[in-house]
C-alpha positions in Angstrom: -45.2 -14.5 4.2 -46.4 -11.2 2.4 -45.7 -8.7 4.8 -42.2 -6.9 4.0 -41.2 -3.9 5.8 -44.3 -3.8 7.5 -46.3 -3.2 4.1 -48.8 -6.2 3.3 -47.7 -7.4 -0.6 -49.8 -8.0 -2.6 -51.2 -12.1 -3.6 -52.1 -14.4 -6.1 -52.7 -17.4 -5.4 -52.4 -20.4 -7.9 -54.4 -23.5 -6.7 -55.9 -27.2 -7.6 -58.5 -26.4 -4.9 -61.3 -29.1 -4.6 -59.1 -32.7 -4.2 -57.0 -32.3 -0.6 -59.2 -29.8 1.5 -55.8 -27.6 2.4 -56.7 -25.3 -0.2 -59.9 -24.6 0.8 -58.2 -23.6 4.2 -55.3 -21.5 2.7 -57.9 -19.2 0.9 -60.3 -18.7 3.3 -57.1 -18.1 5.6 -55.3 -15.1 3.2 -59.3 -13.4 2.8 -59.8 -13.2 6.2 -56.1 -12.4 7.4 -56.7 -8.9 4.9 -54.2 -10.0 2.5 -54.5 -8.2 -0.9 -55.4 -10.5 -3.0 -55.4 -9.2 -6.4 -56.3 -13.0 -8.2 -57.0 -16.6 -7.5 -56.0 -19.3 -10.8 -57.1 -22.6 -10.4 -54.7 -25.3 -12.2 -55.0 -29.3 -12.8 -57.6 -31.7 -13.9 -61.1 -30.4 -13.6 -60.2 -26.5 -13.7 -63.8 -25.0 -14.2 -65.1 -26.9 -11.2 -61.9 -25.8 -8.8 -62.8 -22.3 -9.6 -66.2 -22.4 -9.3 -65.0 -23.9 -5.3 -62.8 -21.1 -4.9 -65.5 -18.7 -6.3 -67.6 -19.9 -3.8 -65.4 -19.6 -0.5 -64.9 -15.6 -1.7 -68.5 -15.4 -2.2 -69.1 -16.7 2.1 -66.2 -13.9 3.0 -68.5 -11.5 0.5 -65.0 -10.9 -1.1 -64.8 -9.6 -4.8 -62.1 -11.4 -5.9 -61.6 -12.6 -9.4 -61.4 -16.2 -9.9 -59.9 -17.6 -13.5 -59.6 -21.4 -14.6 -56.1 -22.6 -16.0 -54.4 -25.1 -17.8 -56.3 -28.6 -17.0 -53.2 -31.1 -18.6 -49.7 -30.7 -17.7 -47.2 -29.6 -20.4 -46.1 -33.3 -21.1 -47.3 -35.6 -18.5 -50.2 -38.3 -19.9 -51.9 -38.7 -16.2 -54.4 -36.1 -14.4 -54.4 -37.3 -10.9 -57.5 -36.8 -9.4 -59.7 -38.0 -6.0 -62.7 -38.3 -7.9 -63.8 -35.9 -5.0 -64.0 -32.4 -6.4 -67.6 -32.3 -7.5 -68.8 -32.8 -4.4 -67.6 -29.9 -2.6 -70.0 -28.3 -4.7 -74.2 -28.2 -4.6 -75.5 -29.8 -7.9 -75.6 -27.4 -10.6 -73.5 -24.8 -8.3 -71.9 -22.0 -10.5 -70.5 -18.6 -10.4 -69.2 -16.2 -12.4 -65.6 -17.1 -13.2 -63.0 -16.1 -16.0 -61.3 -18.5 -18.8 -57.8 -18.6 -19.7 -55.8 -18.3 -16.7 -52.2 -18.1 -18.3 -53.2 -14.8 -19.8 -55.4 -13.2 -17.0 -52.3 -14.4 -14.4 -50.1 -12.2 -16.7 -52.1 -9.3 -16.7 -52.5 -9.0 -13.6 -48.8 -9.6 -12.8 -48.2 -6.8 -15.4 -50.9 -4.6 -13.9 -49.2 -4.8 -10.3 -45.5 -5.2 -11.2 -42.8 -5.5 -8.7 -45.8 -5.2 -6.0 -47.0 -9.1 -6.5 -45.9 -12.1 -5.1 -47.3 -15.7 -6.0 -48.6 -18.8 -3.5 -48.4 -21.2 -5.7 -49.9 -24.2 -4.0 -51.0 -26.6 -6.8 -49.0 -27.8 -9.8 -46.9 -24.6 -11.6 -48.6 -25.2 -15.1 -50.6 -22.1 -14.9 -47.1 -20.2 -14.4 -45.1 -21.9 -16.6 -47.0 -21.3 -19.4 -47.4 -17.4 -18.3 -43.4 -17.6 -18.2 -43.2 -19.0 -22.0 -45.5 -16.8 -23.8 -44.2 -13.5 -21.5 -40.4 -14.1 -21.5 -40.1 -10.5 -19.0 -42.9 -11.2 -16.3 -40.6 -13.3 -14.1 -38.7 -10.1 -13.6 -42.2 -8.0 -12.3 -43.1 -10.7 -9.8 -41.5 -9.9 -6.3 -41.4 -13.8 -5.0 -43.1 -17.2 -5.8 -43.6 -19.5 -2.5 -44.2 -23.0 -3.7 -45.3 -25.9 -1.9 -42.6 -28.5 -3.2 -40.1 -31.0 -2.1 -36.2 -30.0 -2.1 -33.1 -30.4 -0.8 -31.4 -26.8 -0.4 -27.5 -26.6 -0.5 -25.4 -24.0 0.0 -25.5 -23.6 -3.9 -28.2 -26.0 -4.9 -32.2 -26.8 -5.3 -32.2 -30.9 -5.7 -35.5 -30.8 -6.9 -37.7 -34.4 -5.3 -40.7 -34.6 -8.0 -42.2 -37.5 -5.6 -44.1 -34.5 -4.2 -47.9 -34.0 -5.8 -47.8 -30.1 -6.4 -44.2 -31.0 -8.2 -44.6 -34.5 -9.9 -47.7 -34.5 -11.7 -46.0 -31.9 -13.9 -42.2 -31.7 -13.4 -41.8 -29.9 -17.0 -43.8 -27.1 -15.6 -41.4 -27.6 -11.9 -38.0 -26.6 -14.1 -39.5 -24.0 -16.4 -40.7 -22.5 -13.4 -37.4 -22.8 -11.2 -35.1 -21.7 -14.1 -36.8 -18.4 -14.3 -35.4 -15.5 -12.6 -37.4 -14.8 -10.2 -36.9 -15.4 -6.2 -38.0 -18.7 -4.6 -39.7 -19.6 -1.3 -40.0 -23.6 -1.0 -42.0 -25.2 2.3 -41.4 -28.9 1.8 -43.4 -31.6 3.0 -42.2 -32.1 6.1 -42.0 -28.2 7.6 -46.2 -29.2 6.1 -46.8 -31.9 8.0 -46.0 -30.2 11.2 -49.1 -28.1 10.7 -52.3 -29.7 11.1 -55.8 -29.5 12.2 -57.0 -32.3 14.7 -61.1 -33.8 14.2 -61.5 -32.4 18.0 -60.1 -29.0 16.6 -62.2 -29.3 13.3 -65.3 -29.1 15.4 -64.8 -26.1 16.5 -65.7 -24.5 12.3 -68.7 -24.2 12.6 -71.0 -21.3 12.9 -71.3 -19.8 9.8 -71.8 -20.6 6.7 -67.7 -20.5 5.7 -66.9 -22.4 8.9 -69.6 -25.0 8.4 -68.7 -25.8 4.4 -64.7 -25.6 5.5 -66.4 -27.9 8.5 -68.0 -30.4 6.6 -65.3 -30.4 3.5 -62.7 -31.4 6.2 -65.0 -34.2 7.7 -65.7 -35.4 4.0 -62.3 -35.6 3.7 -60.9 -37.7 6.2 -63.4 -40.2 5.8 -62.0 -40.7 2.4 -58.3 -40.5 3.1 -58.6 -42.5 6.1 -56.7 -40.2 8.5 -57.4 -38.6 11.5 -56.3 -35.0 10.7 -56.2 -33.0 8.1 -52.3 -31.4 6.8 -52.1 -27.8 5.9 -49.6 -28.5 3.1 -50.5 -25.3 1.6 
């Protein structure tokens, strides 16, 4: 989704990496597919410990690429939603060298490679909505934004469903975000649940050290969401 007119765009991606793994697959998948991937914000709950995750599956590639925690609380919503899961796709003590204040690093960046930027933004928008409030003009430098988000399209309408994760936990954020002027990509839940990894097809990551911890993430996963594959909803 970020090649256009045979040029490859460049990315940020905006994640709550660390609960579902999906995340975890959708980064290694844009480092390895030679994406340029200018920035990687981390958004929801637990922040620090999602970047230090993302950190970490750069760091396996050997990838330089700057990792910044966001915005931990939605902009009016009381619950965090959380697995209780995140710490442990991490070693004890595991830490790398990540930045603070995603809102304003995200805008930067955006700023620093306007009209040549497009957005994945496959955790809640918090991170973005916040960027959008404080810089009124960076919707206008930011070439697309594909979210991962329940909707019904009409010929003239976005019927926004907040029942999806990436959208409910904070719906302010969802219409801040979709009132902007900036174009839209939405893959809903169900185009996402006709993508998936089977355990029979999980064995086959391993190797190295990215394809064992994206291995043994996935296995660690299912055992405690009870299914028997694992969704690439982002």
């Amino acid at each position: 989704f970020v090649i256009c007119d045979g040029e490859i765009m460049s990315l940020i991606i905006d994640t709550d990496i660390g609960s579902d793994v999906d995340d975890a697959f959708a980064i290694a998948y844009a480092l390895k597919s030679g994406i340029d991937l200018k920035l990687i914000t981390t958004v929801h709950g637990p922040t620090k410990t999602r970047a230090n995750i993302a950190k970490k599956i750069t760091q396996l590639l050997g990838k330089e690429v700057p990792v910044a925690s966001g915005e931990s609380a939605p902009i009016k919503q009381q619950t965090i939603f959380l697995t209780g899961e995140e710490e442990r796709q991490l070693e004890p003590g595991e830490k790398y060298e990540i930045l603070d204040n995603a809102v304003e690093v995200l805008a930067n960046t955006i700023t620093a490679n306007r009209h040549e930027v497009e957005i994945a933004a496959i955790g809640p928008l918090t991170n973005i909505a916040r960027a959008f409030e404080r810089h009124p003009k960076l919707p206008s430098y930011i070439n697309r934004i594909y979210v991962m988000g329940n909707a019904i399209l009409t010929p003239d309408k976005f019927y926004l469903n907040y029942r999806a994760h990436n959208l409910k936990v904070d719906p302010e954020a969802a219409d801040i975000v979709f009132a902007a002027n900036v174009p839209i990509t939405l893959v809903t839940t169900e185009v996402c649940k006709k993508n998936y990894l089977t355990k029979e097809e999980l064995q086959k990551f391993q190797g190295n050290a990215l394809l064992d911890y994206l291995h043994n993430s996935a296995q660690h996963w299912l055992n405690f969401i009870k299914y028997e594959q694992v969704y690439l909803y982002d």
